[in-house]
N, C-alpha and C positions, 0 to 999 in steps of 0.2 A: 113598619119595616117589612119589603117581602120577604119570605125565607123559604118559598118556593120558587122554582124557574129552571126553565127550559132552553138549550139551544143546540143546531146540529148543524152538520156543515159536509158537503162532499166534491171531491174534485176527480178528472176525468183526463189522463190525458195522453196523446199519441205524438210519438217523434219517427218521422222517418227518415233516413240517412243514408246517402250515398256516397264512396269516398272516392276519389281519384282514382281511375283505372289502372291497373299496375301493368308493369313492362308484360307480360303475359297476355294482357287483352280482358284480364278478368278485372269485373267493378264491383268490389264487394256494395253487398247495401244491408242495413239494419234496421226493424222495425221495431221502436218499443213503445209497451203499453204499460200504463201505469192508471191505478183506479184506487179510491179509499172514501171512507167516511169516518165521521166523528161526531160524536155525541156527546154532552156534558152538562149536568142539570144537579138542582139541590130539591130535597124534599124536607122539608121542617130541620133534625140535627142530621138528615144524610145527606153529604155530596157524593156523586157519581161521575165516572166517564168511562166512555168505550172507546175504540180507533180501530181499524181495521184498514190494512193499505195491499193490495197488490199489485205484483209488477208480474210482466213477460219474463223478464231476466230468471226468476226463480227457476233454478236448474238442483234437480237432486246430486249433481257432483260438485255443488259448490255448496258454500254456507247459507242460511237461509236471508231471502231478501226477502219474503212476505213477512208483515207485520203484522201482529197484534195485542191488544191491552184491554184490559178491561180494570177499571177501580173502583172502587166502596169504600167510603168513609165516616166514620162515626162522628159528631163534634159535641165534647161533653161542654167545650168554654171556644172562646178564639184558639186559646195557645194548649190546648187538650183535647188528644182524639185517639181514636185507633183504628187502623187503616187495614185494608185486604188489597194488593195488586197480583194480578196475575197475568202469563202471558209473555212479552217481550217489554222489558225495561230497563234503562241503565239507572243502577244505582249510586248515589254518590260515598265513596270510601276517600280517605286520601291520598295523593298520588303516586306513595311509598307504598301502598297496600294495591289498589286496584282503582284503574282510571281510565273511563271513555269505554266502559265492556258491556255487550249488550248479553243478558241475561234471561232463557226463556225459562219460567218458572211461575215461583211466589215469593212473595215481600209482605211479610207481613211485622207489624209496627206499631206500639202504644206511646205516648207522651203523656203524660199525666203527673201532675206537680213537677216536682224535682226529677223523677227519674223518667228514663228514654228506656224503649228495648227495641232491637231493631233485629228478626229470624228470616234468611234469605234460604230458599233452595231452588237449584236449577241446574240449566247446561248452557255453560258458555262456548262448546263446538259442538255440530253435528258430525258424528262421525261420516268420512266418507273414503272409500274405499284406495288403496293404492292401484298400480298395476304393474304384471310382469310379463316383459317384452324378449322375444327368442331369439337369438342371433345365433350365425351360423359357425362355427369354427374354422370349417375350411376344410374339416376331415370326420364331415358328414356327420356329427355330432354338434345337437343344439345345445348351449346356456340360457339359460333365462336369469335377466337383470331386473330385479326389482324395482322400483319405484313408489317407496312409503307413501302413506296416504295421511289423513287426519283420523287420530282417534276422538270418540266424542268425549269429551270433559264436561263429567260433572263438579258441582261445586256447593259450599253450604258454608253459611257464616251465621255468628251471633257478636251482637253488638249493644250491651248496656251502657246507659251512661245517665250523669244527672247532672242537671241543670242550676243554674242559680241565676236566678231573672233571668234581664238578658244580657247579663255582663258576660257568664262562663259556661260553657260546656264542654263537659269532662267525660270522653269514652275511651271505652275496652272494647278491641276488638280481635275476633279469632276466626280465623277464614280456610276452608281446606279445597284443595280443587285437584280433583285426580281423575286420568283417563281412566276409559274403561279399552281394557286389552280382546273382550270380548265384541265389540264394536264391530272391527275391523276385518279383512283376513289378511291383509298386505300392509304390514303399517312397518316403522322403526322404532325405539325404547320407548316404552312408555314410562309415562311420567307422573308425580304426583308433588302436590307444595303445600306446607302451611306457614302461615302468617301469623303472627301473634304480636299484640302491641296498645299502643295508648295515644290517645289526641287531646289536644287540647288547646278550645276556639277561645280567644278573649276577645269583649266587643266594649269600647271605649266613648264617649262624647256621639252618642245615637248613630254610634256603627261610623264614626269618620275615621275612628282608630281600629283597628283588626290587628290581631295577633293570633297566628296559629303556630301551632309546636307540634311535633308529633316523633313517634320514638315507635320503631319496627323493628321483631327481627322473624326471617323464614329460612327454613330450610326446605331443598328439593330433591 
């Protein structure tokens, strides 16, 4: 049986776009580039992988669109390990708590026997700044109208839970995610939430039956 091995992979790629001229005579055009590789390999009980992706698109006033991950995993059996991820990842929560969020941070995660533990921290937004635009009154006195921005949100979760085969998996989970007010200089209320709650996966006749339940409650 090998329990070494190696594979990597990378892609390369360019769109360029022109769109219909508009009443004006002007022809908007777009160039985008986009570039990434990946790597993923086992070494006797370690699995690994890395990804790295970037675009053109990546603009400091928007959220980030360059990627990356790197992961380390330990395997003490098949169904027992404990893992390190860092970088950008979406983690899976249920869809009551948190669902489809990409997260730049760390993840880190044991499984062993019966019990799970599952320690996230990160930022789910970049802060980016608002803007305030001056307008005139009419009687030679400006206003200036604000325009909030995104504050950057951090966030941090813990999640225990234990196992029984693979019939049940039973977790607790507690998640907090709060701007930061210093981020910004132009933003609107900030905010902050926590989650607090329990899951619970039941897997029947080799997973043809599935049953999930799940019971949340947060305050903002």
């Amino acid at each position: 049986k090998t329990k070494s091995f190696f594979r990597g992979s990378a892609f390369l790629e360019n769109r360029y776009q022109s769109i219909g001229p508009s009443g004006d005579g002007f022809d908007p055009t777009d160039n985008f580039f986009r570039a990434g590789a990946e790597v993923t390999g086992r070494n006797n009980e370690f699995d690994y992988r890395a990804r790295l992706v970037f675009s053109s698109e990546e603009d400091p006033t928007r959220q980030p669109v360059n990627r990356y991950t790197g992961e380390v995993r330990y395997n003490f059996s098949a169904s027992n390990n404990i893992f390190l991820i860092g970088g950008d990842f979406n983690p899976y929560y249920n869809m009551l708590v948190m669902q489809d969020k990409r997260v730049r941070g760390i993840h880190a995660g044991l499984n062993f026997g019966f019990f799970t533990f599952d320690y996230i921290w990160g930022q789910l937004k970049r802060g980016i700044n608002g803007t305030a635009d001056s307008i005139s009154t009419g009687s030679g006195v400006s206003d200036f109208i604000s325009i909030g921005g995104t504050y950057e949100q951090n966030m941090w979760s813990i999640r225990p839970g234990f196992r029984f085969g693979d019939t049940a998996w039973w977790t607790l989970n507690l998640i907090n995610a709060k701007e930061d007010p210093k981020s910004i200089q132009i933003g609107s209320n900030v905010r902050e939430s926590v989650s607090m709650g329990s899951d619970l996966n039941l897997s029947f006749d080799k997973r043809r039956i599935l049953i999930d339940a799940s019971f949340n409650a947060s305050i903002n």
